[in-house]
N, C-alpha and C positions, 0 to 999 in steps of 0.2 A: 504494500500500500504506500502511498505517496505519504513525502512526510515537510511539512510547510512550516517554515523559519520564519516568523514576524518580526520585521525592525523596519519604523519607519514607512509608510506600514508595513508592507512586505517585504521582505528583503531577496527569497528566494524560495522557488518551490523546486520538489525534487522527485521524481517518479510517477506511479502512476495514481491519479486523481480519483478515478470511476472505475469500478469494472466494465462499466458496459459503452464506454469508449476508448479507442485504441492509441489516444493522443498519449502521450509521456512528455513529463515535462524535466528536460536537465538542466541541471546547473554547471554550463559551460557557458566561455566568453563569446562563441562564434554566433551558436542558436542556441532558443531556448525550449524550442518545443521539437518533439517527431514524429513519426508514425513508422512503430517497426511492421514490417513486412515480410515479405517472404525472403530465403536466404540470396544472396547474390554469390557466394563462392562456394567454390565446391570443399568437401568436408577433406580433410587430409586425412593420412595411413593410422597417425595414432587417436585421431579423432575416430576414425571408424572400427577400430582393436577397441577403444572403450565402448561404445556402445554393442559389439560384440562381445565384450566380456560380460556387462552390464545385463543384456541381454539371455547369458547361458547362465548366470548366478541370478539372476529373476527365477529361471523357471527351476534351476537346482532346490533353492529357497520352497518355491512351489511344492516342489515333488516331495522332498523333506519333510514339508511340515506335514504334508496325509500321508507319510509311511508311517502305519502302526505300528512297525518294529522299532523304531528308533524314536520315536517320542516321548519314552521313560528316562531311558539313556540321555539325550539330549535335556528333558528338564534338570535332570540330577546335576548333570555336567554344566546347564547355564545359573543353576543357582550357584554352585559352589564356585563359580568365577562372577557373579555378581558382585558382590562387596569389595571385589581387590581391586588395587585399584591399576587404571585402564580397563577394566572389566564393563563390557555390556549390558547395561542398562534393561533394556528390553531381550523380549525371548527372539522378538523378529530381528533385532540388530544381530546377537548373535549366532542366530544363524544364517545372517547375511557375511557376516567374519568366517565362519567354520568354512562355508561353501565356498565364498573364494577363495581360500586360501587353499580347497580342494581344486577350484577351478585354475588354480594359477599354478599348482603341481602337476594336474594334467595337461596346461597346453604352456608351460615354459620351453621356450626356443624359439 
């Protein structure tokens, strides 16, 4: 959500204002206002390996949590790393940790 600085009266506004219009307002010297739109460049190799990894740790995540074999095991194991600290917070954080770090064993190289 947009977040508005008063001095005088306004001094600057910053983001986006409405949901239900596309306008954004920055706070730069050149413009003040935009309209983002569709992309103009094409996405590069490590932008598309992320949303590829991103992509196969979504549905690992997925699979995981409805395997009734492993939902004992995995609670037991995300309570006892809850409290430590770095430890995840939520049961879906860590099994977004678990899984990638399975998915990044399986497709390192």
């Amino acid at each position: 959500m947009g977040k508005v600085v008063f001095e005088d009266p306004i001094h600057h506004i910053s983001g986006k204002i409405a949901k239900k219009f596309r306008t954004i307002y920055n706070y730069m010297k050149a413009t003040y206002t935009s309209v983002h739109g569709e992309r103009t460049t094409q996405p590069g190799t490590k932008e598309l390996k992320a949303r590829e990894r991103f992509a196969g740790v979504a549905a690992m995540v997925t699979a995981r949590r409805a395997d009734l074999t492993k939902i004992v095991a995995d609670q037991q194991a995300f309570l006892a790393q809850k409290d430590t600290a770095g430890g995840a917070k939520t049961m879906r954080a860590y099994l977004w940790r678990v899984c990638g770090q399975e998915y990044d064993a399986e497709h390192q190289g």
